[in-house]
DRENDRENBA-987407 format. One record per residue (C-alpha): residue number from 1; x, z, y. Coordinates in Angstrom, 3 decimals, m for minus. Layout:
r seq:NUM; u:X; w:Z; v:Y
...
***
This chain:
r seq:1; u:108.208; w:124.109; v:96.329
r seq:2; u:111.519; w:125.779; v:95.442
r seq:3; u:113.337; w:126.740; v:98.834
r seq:4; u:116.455; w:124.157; v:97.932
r seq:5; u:113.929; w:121.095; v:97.620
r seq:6; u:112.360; w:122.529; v:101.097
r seq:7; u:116.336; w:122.739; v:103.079
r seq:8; u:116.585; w:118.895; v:101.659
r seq:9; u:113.653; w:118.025; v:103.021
r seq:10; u:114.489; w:119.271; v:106.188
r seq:11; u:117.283; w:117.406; v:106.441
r seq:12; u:115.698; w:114.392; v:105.663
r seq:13; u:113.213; w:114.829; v:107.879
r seq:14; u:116.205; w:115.367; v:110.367
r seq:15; u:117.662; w:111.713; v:109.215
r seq:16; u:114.474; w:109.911; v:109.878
r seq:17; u:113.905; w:111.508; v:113.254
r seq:18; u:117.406; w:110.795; v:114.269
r seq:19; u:117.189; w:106.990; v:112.720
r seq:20; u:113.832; w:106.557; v:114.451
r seq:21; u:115.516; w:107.938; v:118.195
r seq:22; u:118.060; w:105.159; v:117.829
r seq:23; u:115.709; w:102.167; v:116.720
r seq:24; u:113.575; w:102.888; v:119.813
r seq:25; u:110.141; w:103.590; v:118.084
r seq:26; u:107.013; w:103.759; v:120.174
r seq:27; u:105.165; w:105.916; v:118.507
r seq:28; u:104.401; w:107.944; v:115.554
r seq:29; u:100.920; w:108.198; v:113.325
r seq:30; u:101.008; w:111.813; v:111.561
r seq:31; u:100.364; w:111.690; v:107.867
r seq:32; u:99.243; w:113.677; v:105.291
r seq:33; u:103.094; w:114.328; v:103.661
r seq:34; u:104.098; w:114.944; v:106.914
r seq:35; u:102.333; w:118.306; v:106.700
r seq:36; u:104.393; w:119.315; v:103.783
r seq:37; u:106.556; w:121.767; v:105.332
r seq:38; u:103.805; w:122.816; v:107.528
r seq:39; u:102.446; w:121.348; v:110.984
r seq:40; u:104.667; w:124.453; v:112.949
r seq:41; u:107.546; w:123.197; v:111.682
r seq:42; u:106.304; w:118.804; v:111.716
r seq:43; u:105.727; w:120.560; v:116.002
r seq:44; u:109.142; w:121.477; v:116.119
r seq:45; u:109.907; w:118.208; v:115.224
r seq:46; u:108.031; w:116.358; v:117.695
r seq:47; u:109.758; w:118.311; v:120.532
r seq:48; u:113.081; w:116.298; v:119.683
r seq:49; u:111.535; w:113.050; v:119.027
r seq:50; u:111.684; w:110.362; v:121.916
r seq:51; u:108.721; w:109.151; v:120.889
r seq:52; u:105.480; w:110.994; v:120.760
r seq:53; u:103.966; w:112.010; v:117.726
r seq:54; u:99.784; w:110.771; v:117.395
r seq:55; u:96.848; w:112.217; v:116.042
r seq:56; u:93.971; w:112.016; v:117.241
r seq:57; u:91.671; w:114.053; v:114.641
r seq:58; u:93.851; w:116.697; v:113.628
r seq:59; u:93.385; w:119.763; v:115.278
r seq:60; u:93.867; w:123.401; v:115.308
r seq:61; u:91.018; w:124.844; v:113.306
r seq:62; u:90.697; w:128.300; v:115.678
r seq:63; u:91.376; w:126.297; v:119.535
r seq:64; u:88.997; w:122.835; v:118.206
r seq:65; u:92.174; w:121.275; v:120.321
r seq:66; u:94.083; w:118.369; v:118.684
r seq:67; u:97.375; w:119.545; v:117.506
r seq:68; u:99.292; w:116.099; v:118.685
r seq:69; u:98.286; w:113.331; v:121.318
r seq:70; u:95.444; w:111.519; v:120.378
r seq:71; u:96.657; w:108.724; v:121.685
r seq:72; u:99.315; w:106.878; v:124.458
r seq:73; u:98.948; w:103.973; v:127.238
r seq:74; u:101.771; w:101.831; v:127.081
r seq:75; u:102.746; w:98.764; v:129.584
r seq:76; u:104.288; w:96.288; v:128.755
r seq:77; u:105.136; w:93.636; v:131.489
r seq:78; u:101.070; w:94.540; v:132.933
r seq:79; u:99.664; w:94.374; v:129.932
r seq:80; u:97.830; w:97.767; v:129.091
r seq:81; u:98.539; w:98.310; v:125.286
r seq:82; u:96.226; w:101.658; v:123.959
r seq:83; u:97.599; w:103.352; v:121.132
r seq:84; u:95.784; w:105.603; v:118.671
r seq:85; u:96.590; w:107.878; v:115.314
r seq:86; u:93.766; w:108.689; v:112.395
r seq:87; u:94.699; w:110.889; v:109.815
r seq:88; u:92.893; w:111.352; v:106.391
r seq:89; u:90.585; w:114.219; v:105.787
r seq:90; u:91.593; w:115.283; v:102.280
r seq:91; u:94.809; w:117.076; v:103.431
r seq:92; u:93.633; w:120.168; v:101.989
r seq:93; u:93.582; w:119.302; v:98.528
r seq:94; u:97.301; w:118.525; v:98.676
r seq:95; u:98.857; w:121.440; v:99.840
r seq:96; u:98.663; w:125.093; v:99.782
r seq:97; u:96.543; w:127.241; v:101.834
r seq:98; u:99.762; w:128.746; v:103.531
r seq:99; u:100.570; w:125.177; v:104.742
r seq:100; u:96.923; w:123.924; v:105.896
r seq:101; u:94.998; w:126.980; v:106.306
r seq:102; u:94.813; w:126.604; v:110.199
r seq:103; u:93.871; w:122.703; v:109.817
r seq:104; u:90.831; w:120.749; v:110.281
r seq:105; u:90.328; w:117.080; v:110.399
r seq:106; u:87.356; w:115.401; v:112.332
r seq:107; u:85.973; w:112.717; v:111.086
r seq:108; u:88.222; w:109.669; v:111.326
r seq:109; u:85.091; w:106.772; v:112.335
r seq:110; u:83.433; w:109.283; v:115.089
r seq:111; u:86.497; w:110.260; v:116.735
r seq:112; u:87.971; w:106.728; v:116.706
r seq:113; u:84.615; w:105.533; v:118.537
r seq:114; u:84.398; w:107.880; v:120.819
r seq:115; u:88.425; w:107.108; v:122.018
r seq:116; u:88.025; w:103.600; v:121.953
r seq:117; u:85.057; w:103.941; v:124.133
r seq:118; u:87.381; w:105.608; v:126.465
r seq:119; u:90.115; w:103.039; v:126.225
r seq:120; u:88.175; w:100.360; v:126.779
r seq:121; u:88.423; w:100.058; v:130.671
r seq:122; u:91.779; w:101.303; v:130.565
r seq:123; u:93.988; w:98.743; v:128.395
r seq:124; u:94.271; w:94.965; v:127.566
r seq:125; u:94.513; w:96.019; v:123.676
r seq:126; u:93.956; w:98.662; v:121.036
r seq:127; u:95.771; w:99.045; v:118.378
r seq:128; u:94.821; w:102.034; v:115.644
r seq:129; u:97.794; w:103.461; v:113.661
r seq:130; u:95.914; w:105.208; v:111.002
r seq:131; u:96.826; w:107.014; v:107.475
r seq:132; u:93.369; w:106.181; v:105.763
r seq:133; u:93.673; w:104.150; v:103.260
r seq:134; u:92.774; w:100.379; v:102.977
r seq:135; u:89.045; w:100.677; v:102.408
r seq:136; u:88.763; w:103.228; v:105.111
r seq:137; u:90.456; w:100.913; v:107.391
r seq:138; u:88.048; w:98.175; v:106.711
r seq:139; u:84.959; w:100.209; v:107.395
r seq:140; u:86.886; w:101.248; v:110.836
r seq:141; u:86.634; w:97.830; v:111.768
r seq:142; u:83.473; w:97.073; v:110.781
r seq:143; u:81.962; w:100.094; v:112.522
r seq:144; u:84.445; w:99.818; v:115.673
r seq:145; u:84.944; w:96.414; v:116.405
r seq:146; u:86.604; w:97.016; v:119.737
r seq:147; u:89.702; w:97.949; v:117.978
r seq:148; u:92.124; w:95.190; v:118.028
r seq:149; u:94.912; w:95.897; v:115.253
r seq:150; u:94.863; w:98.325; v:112.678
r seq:151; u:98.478; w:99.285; v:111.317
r seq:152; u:97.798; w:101.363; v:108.043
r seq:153; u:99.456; w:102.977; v:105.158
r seq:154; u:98.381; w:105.969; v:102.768
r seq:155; u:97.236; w:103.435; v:100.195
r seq:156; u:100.745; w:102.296; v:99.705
r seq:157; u:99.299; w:98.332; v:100.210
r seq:158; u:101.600; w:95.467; v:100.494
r seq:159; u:99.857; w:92.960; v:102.529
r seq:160; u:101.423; w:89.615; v:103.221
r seq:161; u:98.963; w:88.039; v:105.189
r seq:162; u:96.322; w:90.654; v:107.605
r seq:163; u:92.910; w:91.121; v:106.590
r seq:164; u:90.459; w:89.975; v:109.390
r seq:165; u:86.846; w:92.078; v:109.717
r seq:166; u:85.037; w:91.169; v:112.598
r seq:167; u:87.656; w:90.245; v:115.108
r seq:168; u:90.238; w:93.165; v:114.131
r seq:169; u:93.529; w:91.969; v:112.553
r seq:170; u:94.244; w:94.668; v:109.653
r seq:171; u:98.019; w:95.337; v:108.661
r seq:172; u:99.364; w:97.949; v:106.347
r seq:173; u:103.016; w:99.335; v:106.253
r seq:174; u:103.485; w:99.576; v:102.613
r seq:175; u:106.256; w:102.678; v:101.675
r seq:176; u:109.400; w:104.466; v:102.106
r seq:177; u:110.917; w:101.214; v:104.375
r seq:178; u:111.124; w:98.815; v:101.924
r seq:179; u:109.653; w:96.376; v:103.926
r seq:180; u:109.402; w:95.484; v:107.821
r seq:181; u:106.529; w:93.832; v:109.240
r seq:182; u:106.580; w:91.687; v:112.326
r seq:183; u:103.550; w:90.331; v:114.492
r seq:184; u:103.623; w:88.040; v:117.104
r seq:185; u:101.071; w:87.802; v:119.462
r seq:186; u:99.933; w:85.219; v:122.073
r seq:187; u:97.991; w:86.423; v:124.413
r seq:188; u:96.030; w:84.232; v:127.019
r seq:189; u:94.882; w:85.553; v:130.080
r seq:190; u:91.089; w:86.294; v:131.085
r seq:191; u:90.496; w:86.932; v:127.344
r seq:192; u:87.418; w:88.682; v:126.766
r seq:193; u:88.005; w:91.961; v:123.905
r seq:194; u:85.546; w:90.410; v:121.793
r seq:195; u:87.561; w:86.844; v:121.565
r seq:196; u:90.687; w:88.499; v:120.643
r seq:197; u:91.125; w:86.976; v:117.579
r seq:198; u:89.681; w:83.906; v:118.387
r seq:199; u:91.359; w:83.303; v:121.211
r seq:200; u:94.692; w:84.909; v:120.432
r seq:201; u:97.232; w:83.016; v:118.416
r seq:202; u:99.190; w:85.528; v:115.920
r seq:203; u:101.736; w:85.146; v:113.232
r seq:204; u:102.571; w:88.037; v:110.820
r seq:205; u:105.886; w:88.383; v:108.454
r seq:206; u:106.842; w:90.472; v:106.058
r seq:207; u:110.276; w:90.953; v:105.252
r seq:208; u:111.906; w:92.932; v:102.336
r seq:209; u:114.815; w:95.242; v:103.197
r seq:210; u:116.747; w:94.727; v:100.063
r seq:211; u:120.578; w:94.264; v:99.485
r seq:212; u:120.708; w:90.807; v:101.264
r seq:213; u:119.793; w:92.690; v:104.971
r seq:214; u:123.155; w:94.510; v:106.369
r seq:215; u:122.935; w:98.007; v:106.999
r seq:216; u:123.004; w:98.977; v:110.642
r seq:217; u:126.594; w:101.007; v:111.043
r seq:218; u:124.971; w:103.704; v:113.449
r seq:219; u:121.870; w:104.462; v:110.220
r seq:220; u:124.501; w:104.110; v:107.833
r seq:221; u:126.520; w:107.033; v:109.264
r seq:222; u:123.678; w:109.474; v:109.434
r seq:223; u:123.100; w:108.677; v:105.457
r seq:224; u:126.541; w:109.435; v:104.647
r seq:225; u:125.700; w:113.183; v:106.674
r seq:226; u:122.651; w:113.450; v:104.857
r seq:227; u:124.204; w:113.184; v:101.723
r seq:228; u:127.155; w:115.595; v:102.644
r seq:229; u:124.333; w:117.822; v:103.619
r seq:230; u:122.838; w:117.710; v:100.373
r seq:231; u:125.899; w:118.542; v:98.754
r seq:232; u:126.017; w:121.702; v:101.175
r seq:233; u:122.996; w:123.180; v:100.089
r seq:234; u:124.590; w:122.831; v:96.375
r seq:235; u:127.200; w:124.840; v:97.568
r seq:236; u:125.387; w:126.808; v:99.315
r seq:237; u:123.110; w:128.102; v:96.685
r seq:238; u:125.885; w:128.465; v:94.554
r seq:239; u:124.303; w:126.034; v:91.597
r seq:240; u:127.361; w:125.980; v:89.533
r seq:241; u:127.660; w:129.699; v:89.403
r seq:242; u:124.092; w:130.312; v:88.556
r seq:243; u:123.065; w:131.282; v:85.100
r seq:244; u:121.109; w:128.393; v:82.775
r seq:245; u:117.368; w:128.551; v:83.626
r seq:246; u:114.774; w:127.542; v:81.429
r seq:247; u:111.487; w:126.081; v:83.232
r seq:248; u:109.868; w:128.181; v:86.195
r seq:249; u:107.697; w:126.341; v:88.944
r seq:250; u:107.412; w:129.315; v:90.667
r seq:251; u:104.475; w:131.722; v:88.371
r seq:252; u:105.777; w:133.777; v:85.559
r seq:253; u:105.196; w:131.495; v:82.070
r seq:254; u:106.979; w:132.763; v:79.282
r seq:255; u:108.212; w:129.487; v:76.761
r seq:256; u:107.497; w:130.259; v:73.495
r seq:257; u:107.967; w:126.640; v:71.929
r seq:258; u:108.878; w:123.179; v:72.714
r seq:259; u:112.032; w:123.676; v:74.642
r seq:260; u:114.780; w:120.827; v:75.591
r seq:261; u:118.149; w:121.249; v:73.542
r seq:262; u:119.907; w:118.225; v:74.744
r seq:263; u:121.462; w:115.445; v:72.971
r seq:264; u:124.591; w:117.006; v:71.017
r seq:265; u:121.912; w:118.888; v:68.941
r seq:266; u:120.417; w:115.436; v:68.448
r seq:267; u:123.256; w:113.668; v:67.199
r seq:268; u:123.729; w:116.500; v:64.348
r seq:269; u:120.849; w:114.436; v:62.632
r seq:270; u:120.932; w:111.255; v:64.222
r seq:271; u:124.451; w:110.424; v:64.477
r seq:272; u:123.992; w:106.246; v:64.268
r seq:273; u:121.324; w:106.773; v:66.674
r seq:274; u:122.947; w:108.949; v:69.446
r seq:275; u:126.287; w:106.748; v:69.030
r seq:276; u:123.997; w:103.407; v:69.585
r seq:277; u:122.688; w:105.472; v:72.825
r seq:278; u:125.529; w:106.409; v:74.072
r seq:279; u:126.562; w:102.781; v:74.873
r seq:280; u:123.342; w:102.207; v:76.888
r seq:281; u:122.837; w:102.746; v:80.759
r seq:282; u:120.217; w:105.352; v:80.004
r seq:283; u:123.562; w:107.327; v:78.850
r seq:284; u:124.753; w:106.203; v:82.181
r seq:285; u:122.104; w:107.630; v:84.218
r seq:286; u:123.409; w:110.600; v:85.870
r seq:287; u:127.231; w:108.754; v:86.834
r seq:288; u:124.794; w:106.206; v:88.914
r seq:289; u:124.115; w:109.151; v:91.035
r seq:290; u:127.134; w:110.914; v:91.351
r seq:291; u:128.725; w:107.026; v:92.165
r seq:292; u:126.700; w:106.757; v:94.873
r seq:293; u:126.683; w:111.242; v:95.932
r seq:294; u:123.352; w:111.819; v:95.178
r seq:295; u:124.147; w:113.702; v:92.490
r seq:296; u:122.260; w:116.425; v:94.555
r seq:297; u:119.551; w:114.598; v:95.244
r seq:298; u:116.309; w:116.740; v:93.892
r seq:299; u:113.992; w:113.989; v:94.194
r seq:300; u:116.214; w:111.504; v:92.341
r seq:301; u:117.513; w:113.906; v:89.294
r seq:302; u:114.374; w:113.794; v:87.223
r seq:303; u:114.533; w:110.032; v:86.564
r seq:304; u:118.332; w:110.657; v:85.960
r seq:305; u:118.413; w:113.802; v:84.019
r seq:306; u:116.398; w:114.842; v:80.493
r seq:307; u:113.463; w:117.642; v:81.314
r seq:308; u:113.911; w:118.600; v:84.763
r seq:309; u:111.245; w:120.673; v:86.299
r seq:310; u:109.611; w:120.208; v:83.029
r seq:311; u:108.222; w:122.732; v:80.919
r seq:312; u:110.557; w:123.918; v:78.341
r seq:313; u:113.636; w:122.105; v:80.107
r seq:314; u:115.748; w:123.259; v:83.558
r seq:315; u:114.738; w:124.358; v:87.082
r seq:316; u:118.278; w:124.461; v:88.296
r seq:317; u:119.756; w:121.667; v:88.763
r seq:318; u:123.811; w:122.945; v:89.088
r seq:319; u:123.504; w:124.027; v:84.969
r seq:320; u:122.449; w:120.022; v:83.978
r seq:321; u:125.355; w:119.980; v:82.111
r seq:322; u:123.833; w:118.965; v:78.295
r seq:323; u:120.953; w:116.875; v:79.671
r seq:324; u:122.972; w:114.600; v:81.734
r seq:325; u:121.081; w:110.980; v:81.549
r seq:326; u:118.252; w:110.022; v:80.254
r seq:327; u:118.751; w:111.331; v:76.765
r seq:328; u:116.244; w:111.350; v:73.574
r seq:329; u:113.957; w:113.636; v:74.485
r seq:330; u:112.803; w:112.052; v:77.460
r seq:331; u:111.032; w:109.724; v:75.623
r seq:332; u:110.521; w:111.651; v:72.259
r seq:333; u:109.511; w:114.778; v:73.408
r seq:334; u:111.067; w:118.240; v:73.475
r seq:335; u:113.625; w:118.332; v:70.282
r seq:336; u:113.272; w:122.412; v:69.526
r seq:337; u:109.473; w:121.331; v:68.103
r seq:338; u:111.113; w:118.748; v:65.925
r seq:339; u:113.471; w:120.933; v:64.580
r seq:340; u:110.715; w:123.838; v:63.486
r seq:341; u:109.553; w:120.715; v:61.452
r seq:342; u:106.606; w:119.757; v:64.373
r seq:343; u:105.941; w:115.585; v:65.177
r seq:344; u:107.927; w:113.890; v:67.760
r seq:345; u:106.521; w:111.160; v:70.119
r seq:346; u:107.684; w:107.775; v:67.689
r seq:347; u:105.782; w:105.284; v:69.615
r seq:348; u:106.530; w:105.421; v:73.236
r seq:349; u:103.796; w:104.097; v:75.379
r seq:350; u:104.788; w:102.473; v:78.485
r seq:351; u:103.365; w:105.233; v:80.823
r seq:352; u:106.833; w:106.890; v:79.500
r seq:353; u:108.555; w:104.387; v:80.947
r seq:354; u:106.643; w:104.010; v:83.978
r seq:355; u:106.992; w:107.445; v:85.040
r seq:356; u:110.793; w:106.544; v:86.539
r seq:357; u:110.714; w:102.766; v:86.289
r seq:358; u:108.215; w:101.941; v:89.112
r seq:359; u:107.998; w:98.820; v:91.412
r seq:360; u:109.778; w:100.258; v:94.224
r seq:361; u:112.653; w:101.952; v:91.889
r seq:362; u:112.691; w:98.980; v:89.485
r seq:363; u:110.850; w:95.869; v:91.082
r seq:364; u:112.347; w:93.872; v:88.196
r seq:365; u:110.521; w:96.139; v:85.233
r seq:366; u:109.016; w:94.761; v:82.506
r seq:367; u:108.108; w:97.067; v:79.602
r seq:368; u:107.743; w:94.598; v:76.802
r seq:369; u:111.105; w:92.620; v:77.706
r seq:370; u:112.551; w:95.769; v:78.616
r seq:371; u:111.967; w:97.460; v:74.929
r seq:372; u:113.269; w:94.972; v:73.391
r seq:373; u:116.330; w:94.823; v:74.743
r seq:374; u:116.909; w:98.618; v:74.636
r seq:375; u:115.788; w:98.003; v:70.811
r seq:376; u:119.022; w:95.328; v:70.773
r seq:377; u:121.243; w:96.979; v:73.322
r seq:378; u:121.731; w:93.815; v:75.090
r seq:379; u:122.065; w:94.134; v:79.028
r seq:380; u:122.357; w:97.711; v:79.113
r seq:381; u:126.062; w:98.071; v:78.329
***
């Protein structure tokens, strides 16, 4: 991870903190990309939080000690709610050593059981926030039953309506706030654990935070700093002044062949077909971002840009200047091959497309329609 991709990060790990503090959150489940600029730093962070971070089956791999609180007791109005965090075991295989080398994970199922046990006599309710994964949270409540309400994600699952195992209500949180899920409970008194669900009357809604919900003034303000704080790192690290840079995650590769050129070399051979580009919003691409200041944005300039952090196209992002957009090689493939007389992708498959136009970037995609209308440059003027 290059070091200006790690300061953004940070500061948007500073924004959703901050956001978090001022909607009043309860409490927070620790995930696996949570980890990713390392649990010393994700610690830090929990000592500013006004809400404590959970996990109860991650723990330091030397002490045996869980690294967060495995779980919290909250009342509300005499009603004993317990509160619990699971994370997933494979956390290893998505980082590097430096970042989860003093990590272990119990397993998820034993060390639920043996909490819930404990919680039993203690609360009214338990609800599991867990990072497993759908199927793992169905196999946590067939094997622990006691647990009332399991709030997932990991999976990235939209669920409309909960799944019901036993007599455990499962939710799951979807992704990256696009959605907010409300359940109401009725509770009766005298209800035996066991009759929860039976006995409890419950209605669940899923609402999607798209264009038609106002943004909050307060959230909308610490945006505007994040993105002024992207900018600042820019500046910063002087992108602008820095020399073009070919390819380079971070290991020495020399590039021999297949290397970006950018459109103008295009056009010298396809003039008819760079001037029909030029009028389409894949031209556009890059202006959407700097409309809106993200033009700094490292995790949104590869779907706006031509071979970033590709091989044989650009690791900086300040010396973009002749891949602006989403130009022909995107889809076709580096142009330098093309011109030393090699093949060039003429049949795009819809993976190509589906690498940037996802649900949650482009909920309206659809590749056939989509083609065709690129084919006839209708609504992308």
């Amino acid at each position: 991870m290059s070091e200006p991709l790690k300061k953004q990060l940070r500061l948007k790990a500073d924004l959703i903190l901050e956001s978090f503090n001022r909607i009043g959150c309860s409490a927070f489940n620790v995930g696996d990309y949570d980890l990713a600029l390392g649990v010393k730093y994700l610690m830090k962070k929990a000592e500013s939080a006004k809400f404590p971070f959970l996990s109860a089956n991650l723990i330091d791999k030397n002490t045996g000690k869980p690294l967060f609180q495995p779980y919290i007791i909250k009342d509300i109005n005499g009603l004993k709610i317990g509160i619990l965090g699971l994370i997933t075991p494979d956390i290893q295989s998505r980082f590097s050593k430096d970042t989860s080398s003093n990590l272990a994970v119990k397993d998820p199922f034993q060390t639920a059981k043996t909490l819930v046990s404990e919680l039993k006599g203690k609360t009214h309710l338990i609800i599991a926030l867990t990072h497993l994964g759908l199927l793992s949270d169905k196999e946590l409540a067939k094997r622990i039953p006691e647990i009332d309400i399991i709030i997932g994600g990991h999976d990235k699952v939209k669920l409309d309506s909960p799944i019901i195992i036993n007599n455990t209500l499962i939710l799951q949180a979807y992704k990256e706030g696009q959605y907010l899920g409300i359940l109401d409970l009725t509770l009766h008194d005298n209800v035996k654990a066991e009759d929860f669900i039976k006995k409890a009357a419950y209605k669940n809604v899923v609402l999607p935070l798209g264009d038609t919900i106002k943004d909050d003034a307060e959230i909308s303000d610490l945006i505007k700093k994040y993105k002024k704080g992207i900018s600042g790192i820019a500046r910063e690290d002087n992108f602008y002044r820095k020399k073009f840079e070919t390819y380079n995650p971070g290991r020495e590769k020399v590039i021999t062949a297949n290397v970006f050129v950018g459109d103008k070399v295009c056009q010298t051979c396809h003039p008819k077909e760079y001037e029909f580009w030029k009028e389409t919003r894949h031209a556009r691409a890059y202006q959407s971002l700097i409309n809106k200041n993200q033009q700094f944005d490292l995790e949104c300039i590869g779907c706006h840009t031509t071979g970033y952090d590709r091989e044989g196209g650009f690791s900086n992002p300040g010396r973009l200047e002749k891949f602006k957009g989403v130009q022909c090689e995107e889809c076709h493939g580096p142009g330098d091959k093309h011109q030393r007389g090699g093949n060039i992708v003429k049949n795009i498959s819809e993976y190509v497309c589906l690498r940037c136009h996802t649900k949650e970037r482009s909920p309206g995609f659809n590749y056939k329609e989509y083609l065709e209308a690129v084919q006839k440059n209708l609504f992308w003027k």
